[in-house]
Structure formats: C-alpha cells, structure tokens
C-alpha positions as CSV (number, residue, x, y, z in Angstrom):
1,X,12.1,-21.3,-2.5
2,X,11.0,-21.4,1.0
3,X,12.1,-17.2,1.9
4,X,9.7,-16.9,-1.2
5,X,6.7,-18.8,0.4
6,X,7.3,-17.4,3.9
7,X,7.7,-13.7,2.3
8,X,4.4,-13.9,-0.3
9,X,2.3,-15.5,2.3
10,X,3.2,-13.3,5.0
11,X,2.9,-10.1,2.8
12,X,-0.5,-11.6,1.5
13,X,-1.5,-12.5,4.9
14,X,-0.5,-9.3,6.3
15,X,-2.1,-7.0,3.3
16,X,-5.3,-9.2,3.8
17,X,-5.8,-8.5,7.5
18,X,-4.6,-4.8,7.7
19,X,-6.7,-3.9,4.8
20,X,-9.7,-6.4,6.8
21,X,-9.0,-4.1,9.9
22,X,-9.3,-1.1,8.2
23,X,-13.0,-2.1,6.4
24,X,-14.2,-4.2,9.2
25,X,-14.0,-0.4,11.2
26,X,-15.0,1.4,8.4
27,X,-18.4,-0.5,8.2
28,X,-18.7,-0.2,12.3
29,X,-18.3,3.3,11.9
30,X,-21.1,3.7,9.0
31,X,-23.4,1.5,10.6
32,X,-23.6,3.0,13.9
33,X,-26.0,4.5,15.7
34,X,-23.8,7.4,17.0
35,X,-23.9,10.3,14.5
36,X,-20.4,11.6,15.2
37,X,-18.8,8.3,14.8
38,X,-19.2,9.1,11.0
39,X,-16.4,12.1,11.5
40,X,-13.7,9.8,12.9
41,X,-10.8,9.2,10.9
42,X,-9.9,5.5,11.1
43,X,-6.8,6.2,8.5
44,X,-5.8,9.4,7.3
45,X,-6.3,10.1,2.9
46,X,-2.7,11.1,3.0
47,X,-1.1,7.5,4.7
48,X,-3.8,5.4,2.6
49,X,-2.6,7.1,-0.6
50,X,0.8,6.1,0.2
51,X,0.1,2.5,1.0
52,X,-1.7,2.3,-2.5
53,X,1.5,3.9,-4.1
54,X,3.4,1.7,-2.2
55,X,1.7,-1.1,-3.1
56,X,2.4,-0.7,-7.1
57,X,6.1,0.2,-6.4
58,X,6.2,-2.8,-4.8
59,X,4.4,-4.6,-7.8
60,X,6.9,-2.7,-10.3
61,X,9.8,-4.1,-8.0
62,X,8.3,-7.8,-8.0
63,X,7.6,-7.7,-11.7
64,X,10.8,-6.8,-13.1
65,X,12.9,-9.3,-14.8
66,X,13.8,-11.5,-12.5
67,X,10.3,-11.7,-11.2
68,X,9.4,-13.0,-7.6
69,X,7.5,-15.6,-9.1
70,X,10.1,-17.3,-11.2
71,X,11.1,-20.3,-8.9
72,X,10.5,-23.9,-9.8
73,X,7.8,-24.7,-6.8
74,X,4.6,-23.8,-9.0
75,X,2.8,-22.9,-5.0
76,X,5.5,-20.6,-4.8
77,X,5.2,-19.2,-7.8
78,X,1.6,-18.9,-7.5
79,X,1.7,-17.7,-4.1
80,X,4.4,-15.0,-5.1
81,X,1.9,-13.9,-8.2
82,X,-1.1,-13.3,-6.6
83,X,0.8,-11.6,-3.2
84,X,2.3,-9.2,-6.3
85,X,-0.8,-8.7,-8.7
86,X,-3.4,-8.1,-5.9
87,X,-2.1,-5.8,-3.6
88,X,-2.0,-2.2,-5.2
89,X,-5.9,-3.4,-6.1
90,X,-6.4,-4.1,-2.6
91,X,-4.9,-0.9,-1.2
92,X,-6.8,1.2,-4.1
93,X,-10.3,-0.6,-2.8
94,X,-9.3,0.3,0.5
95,X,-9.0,4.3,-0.4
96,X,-11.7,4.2,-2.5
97,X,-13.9,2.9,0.4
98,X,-12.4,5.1,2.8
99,X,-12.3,7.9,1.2
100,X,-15.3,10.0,2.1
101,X,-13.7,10.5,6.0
102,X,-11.7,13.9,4.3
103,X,-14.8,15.3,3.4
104,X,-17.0,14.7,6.2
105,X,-14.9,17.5,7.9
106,X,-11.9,15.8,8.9
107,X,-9.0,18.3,10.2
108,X,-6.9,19.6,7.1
109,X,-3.2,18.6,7.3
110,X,-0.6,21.2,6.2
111,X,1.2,21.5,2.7
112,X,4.3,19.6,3.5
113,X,2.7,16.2,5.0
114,X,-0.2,15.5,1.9
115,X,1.0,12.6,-0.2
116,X,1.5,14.7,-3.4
117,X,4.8,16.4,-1.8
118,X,5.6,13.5,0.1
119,X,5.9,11.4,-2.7
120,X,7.4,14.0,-5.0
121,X,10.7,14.0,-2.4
122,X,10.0,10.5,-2.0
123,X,11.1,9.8,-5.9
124,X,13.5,12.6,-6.3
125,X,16.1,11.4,-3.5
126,X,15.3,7.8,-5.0
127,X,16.4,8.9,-8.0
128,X,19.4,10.7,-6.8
129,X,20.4,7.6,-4.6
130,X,20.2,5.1,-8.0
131,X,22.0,7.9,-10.1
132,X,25.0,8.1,-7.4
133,X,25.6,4.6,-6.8
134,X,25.2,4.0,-10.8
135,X,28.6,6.3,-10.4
136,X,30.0,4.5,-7.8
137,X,29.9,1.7,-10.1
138,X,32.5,3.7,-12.8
C-alpha cells in the first residue's frame, strides 16, 4: 500500500512539475519582449510526442486487470487513479500548447529520429520481446 502511495504521488508530483516547467517557459517565451525568443525550442515535437505516447502506455499498463488502483487504502486508490487517468491528458495539453515551436522555423530533424519511426521500432522489438519470452514459457 505504501510503494503505491509513494509511486502515484511521486509520478503525479513529477508529471505536475515537468509539465509546469515546460508551460511556465513556454509562456516566458511568448510573452517576451525579445522577438527571437519566439524561435527557441524549449522541447523538441518529436520527445513531447513520445512523452504523450508514453503517458497512455503507461495508462494501458496501470489499467489492466489488476489495476494500480485496486488496494484497500481508498487515498491510495484514489491517488493511484488520478496519477493513471490524468497523465496522457496532461502530456497531450503539453504538445498541443507547445506545438507551434516546429513551425516557427525550428531546425528539421532527420528521418530516423521523428517519433513516427521511433515508435514504430519502439513496438515492434516490444512485440518480439513478449512473443519470445511467451515461448520461453512452453
């Protein structure tokens, strides 16, 4: 019961601040006077987009039967539910407000580090790890 309230609250705590970090700069950056602050990437589309795919593995993972939230403490559980339910909404606010820094002329990154092929590889070798130790099981 307690590695549940110490895990929730620090993932909660820790989504909360990184994702406070990241706004609190973006609205620095929009509400300065220096034009070419505009143009500086304080986190790059491709990393974000992960995050925010992370974020719903992560609720998949804590979701499935036996949830995180199914201990007896009722502040755990609740703690555990709303750490699980509100962080791939956080991390999808967080790219959608940060969003515009590609096209304001950001530099392109190449084929092989943009989130689409990175999480393509990403599933495939998770796949492939699940599907061999499912035969190490036999």
């Amino acid at each position: 019961m307690f590695a549940v309230i110490f895990y929730s609250a620090g993932n909660l705590c820790g989504n909360a601040l990184a994702a406070g970090i990241l706004l609190f700069a973006d609205w620095q950056v929009r509400n300065s006077k220096n034009k070419d602050a505009g143009k500086k990437i304080v986190l790059n589309h491709d990393l974000q987009m992960m995050l925010v795919i992370g974020a719903w593995f992560r609720f998949y993972w804590g979701a499935s039967p036996p949830a995180v939230w199914e201990v007896p403490n009722k502040f755990a559980s609740g703690l555990a539910c709303i750490d699980v339910l509100t962080a791939p909404f956080l991390w999808m606010f967080v790219w959608w407000r940060l969003r515009s820094y590609d096209a304001e002329g950001s530099p392109k990154l190449p084929w092989y580090v943009q989130w689409p092929f990175l999480t393509f590889f990403f599933l495939r070798g998770w796949i492939e790890l699940a599907e061999f130790r499912s035969l190490q099981a036999v």
